[in-house]
N, C-alpha and C positions, 0 to 999 in steps of 0.2 A: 471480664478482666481487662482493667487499661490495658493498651497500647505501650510499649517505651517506647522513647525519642532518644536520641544524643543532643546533649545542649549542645551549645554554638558559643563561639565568643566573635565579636565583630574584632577583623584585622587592626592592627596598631595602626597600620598605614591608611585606611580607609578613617578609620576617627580621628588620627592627628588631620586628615583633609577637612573634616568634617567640622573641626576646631578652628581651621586655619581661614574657612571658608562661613564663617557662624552667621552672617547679616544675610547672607545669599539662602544658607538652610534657613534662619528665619522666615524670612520669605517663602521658600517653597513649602512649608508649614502652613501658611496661612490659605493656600490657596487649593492642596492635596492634601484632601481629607481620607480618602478613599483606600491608596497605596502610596507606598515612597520609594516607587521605583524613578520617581528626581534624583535620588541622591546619586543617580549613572550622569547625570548632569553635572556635578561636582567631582565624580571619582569613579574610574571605569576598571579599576583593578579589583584582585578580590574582596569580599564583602567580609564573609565568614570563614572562620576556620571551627568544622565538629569538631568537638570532644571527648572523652570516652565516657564521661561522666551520662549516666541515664536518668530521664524522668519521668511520670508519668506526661502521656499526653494531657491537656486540658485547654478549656477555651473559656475566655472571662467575655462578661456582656457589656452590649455597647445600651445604651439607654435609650429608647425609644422616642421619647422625648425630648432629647437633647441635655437633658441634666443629668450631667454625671453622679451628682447626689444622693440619686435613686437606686446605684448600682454600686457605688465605691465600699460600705462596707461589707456586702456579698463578693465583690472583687477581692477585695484583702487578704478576705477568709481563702478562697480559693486558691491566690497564690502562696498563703502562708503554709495550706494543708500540701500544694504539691513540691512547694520548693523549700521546705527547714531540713529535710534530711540532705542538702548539697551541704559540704565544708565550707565554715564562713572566706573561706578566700577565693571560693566563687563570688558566694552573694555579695560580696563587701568589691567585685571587681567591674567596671563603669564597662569593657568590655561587652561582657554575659548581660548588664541592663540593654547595655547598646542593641545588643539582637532580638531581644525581648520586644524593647519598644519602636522598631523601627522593621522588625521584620514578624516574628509571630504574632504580634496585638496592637499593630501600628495602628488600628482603627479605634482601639479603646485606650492607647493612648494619646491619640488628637482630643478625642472628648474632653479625658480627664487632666488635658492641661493644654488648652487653648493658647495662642501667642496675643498676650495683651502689652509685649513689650520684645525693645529688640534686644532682650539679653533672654527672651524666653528659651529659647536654646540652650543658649552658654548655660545658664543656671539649673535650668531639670532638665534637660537631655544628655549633654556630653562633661558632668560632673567638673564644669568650671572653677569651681568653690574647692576643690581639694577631695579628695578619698572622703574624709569624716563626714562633711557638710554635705558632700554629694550625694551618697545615699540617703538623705533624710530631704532633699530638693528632688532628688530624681522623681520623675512622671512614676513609672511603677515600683522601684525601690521602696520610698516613701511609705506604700502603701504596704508593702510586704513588715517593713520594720516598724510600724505601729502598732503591727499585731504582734511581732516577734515579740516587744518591748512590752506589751500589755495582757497577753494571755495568761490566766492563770488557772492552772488546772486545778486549786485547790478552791474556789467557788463553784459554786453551783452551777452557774452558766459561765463557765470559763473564758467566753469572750464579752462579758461585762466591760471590762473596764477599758477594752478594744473598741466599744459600742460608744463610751464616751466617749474617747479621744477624736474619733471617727466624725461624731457629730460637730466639734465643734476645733478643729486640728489647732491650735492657739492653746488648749491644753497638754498640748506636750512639744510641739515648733520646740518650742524656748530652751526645753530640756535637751535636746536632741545632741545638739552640736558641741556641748558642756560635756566636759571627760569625765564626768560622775554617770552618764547616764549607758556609760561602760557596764554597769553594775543591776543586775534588772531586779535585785531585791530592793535596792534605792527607788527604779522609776514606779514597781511597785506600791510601794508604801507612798511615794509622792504623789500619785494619781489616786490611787483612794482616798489621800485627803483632801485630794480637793474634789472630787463625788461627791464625799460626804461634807463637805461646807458648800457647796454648790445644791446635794439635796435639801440642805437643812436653809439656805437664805434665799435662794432660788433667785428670781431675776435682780436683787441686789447686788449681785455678785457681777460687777463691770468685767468686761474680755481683758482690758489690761493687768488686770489683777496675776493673768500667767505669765505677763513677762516677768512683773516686779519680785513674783513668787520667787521665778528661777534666779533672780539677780543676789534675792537672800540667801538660795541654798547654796549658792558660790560662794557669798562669804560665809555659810555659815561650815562650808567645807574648807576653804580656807587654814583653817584653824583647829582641825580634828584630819585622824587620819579615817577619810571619808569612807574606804572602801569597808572598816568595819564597822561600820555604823550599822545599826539593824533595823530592818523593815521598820519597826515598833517605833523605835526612836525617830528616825527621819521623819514617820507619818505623825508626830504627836509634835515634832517640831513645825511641819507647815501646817497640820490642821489649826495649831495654835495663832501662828504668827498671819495666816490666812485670816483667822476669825477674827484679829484685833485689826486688819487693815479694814473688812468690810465692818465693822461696827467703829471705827473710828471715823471712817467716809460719812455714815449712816447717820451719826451721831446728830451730826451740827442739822441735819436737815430731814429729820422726825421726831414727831411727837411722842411723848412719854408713852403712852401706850402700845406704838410700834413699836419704840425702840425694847419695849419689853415681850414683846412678840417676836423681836427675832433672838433673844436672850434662852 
């Protein structure tokens, strides 16, 4: 039988420092990999306040090799199986990430999001970008709401469609921060079609093709009331509108007998 823990939330006053001070934690980012007992460098008051909220104990893996790649969608799964039963105004609060990644998995979160820049903080640590945006930039956030977003129990391997996102994250980035993707029978139906226009044209299918996707399904939300739109429709409107952008790219630059191979 797991172990419970009481979550944690990191104090207001400890991440408003941590905010105020972001070029400095940059920094001690880049150079403690190990622990982040720096941030007593920055802020000597309390860190955490427990909760009464319980979880199971659990521990995600650091890559052995140094690519996180090798471990991100066994990571996912594990956070998504032990933290969906917390109430979304946990998961959705920069707090409860903050202890997460800075105190329980501060090792497997250096891996999974290295400082390649100095707003590396601001942006996936201490949710700069706003509540919405921030959970889908957070270091382990991100990772938890890929799967939330993409599991579905009604396929056969129900984290399919978790597996692509996972592989190539530009398949659903775009969708993320878009107030439709409130709705998971929409991100649903949007991710299986492009599976299935990505199994069926296979490397034709260019990575910008998932910004321009989401840019259509804005306006194509626009103009309907989005949130009753159904799985069926939504997936039949980008597999569609997906399939005429890669065979109108394709067009001008293959020969008649590809362009009938990818028909």
């Amino acid at each position: 039988m797991n172990n419970k823990i009481n979550i944690c939330f990191m104090t207001d006053e400890a991440l408003s420092t941590l905010k105020a001070n972001a070029l400095t934690a940059n920094n001690y980012l880049k150079t403690n990999k190990n622990d982040s007992q720096w941030i007593r460098e920055i802020y000597d008051g309390k860190l955490y306040i427990e909760k009464k909220q319980k979880i199971n104990d659990f521990e995600l893996k650091v890559s052995p090799t140094g690519d996180y790649s090798e471990v991100d969608f066994q990571n996912s799964i594990i956070l998504y199986e032990n933290l969906k039963d917390l109430p979304p105004y946990i998961l959705s609060d920069e707090r409860f990430w903050a202890w997460l990644n800075f105190e329980k998995f501060y090792k497997v979160a250096i891996q999974a999001m290295p400082v390649k820049s100095n707003s590396t903080f601001l942006n996936h640590w201490v949710y700069a970008q706003g509540n919405r945006r921030g959970v889908f930039f957070g270091v382990l956030s991100r990772c938890f709401y890929r799967v939330a977003l993409t599991v579905d129990e009604r396929l056969d391997d129900k984290y399919e469609l978790t597996r692509f996102v996972i592989k190539n994250p530009e398949r659903i980035r775009n969708l993320t921060w878009r107030a439709f993707s409130s709705e998971k029978h929409l991100v649903l139906g949007i991710i299986k079609a492009e599976k299935d226009i990505c199994d069926k044209y296979g490397n034709v299918v260019r990575n910008s093709i998932f910004t321009e996707i989401a840019k259509e399904i804005s306006l194509y939300a626009s103009v309907r009331l989005i949130d009753v739109v159904s799985e069926e429709d939504i997936y039949n409107f980008v597999y569609n509108k997906m399939k005429e952008m890669v065979l109108s790219e394709f067009n001008g630059n293959a020969s008649a007998e590809e362009l009938i191979n990818l028909l």
